[in-house]
KOLMIFI-830886 format. One record per residue: x, y, z of N, C-alpha, C, CB in turn. Coordinates in steps of 0.05 Angstrom, whole numbers, plus 5000, padded with zeros to 4 digits. Glycine has a CB too. Layout:
BEGIN
XYZXYZXYZXYZ ...
***
This chain:
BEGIN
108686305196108986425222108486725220111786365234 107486835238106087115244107887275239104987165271 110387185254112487445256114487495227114787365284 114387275219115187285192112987485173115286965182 110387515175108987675157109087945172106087555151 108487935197109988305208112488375200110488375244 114388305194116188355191117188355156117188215210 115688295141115888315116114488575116114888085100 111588605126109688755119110889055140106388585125 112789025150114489295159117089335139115789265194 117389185132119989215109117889345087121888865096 115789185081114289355048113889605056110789245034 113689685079111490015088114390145088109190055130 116190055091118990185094120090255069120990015108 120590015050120390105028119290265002120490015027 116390265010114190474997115090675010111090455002 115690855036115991015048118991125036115390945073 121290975029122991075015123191174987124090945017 121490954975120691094950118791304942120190954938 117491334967115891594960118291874970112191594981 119791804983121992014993123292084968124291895014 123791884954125291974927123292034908127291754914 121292134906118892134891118491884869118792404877 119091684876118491484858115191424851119891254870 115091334825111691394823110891114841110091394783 108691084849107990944868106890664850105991114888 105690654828105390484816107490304810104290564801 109390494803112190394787112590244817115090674772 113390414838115490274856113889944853115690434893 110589944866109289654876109889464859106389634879 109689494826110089424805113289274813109689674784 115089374816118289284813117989124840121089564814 117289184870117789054887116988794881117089154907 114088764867112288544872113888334858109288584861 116588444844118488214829120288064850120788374805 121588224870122888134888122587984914123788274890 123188004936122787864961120687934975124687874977 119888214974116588304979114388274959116488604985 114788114939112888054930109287934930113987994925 110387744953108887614960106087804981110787404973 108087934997105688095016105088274991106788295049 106488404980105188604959102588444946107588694933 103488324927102188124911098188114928104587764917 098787984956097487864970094788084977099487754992 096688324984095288574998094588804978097288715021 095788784947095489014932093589164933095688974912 091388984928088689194925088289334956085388994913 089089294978088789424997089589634998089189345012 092689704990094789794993093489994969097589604993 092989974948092890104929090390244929093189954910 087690264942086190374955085890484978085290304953 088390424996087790585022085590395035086690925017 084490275029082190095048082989865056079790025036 082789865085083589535098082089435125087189515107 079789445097076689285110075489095087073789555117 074988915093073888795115076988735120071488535111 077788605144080988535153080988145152081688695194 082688055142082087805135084887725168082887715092 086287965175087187885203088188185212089887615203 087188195233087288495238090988585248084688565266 090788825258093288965269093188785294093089315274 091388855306090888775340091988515338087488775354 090888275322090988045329094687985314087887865316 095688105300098688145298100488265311099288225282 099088415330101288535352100588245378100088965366 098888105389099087935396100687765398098287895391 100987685364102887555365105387575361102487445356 106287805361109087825360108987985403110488115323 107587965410106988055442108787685445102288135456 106587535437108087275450110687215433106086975450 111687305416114187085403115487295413114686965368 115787625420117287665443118387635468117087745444 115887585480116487465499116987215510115487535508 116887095495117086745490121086685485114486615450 121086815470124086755459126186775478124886935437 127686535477129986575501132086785493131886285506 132486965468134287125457132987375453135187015433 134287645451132187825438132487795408132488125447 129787925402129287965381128288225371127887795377 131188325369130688625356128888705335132888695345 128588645307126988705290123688605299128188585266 123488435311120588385324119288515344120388155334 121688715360121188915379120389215361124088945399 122489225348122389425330119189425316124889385308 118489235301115889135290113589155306116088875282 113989075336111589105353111089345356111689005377 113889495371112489835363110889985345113989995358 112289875322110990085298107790045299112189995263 107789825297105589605298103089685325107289275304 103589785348102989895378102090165360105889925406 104190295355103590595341100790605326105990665316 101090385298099790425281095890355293101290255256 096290205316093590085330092790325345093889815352 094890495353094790725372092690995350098790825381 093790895333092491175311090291105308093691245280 088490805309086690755302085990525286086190925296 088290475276088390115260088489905271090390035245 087289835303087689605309086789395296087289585329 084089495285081989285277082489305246078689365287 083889385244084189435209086189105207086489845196 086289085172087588925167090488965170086888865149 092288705176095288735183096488975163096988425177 095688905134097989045116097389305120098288985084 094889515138094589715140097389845164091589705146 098789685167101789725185103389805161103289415204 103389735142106089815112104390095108106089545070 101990145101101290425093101590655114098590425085 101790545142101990715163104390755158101290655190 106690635164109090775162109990895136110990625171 108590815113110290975101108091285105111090835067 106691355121105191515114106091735142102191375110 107691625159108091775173111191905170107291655195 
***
């Protein structure tokens, strides 16, 4: 499910973004996460993430804010962290990444 990978892939950009706060070396941090529960998007997206390039897009920003457009508005409950996620996510399309690939949302925030 969609919202499950925005929402991981806002936790990784969050977490890179902390560890660059603490100057953690950036290799080291991807290296340790890719052991734990972000592994998987790490793992998945590294070489993107690790070059700054997220082209060609195998699923863009645009077409992930979509979908968390409908599982917001779809849900009989709110859903805070998926609201939270759409923003960032709005933001990061706003700067120019719509068409970029999803995990180009983890490098935006930690970059802002």
């Amino acid at each position: 499910m969609n919202l499950g990978l925005a929402l991981t892939t806002t936790a990784l950009g969050e977490a890179l973004r902390l560890g660059s706060d603490l100057g953690v070396d950036r290799d080291l941090l991807r290296r340790e996460l890719s052991g734990g529960a972000l592994g998987f998007i790490l793992d998945y997206k590294q070489a993107m993430l690790a070059d700054n390039d997220f082209q060609p897009a195998a699923f863009t920003l645009d077409g992930l804010i979509k979908d968390l457009r409908i599982a917001t508005g779809s849900a009989r409950r709110p859903l805070p962290m998926a609201t939270i996620t759409l923003a960032l996510a709005a933001e990061a399309s706003d700067a120019g990444h719509g068409e970029d690939d999803f995990s180009s949302l983890a490098a935006y925030y930690t970059a802002t």
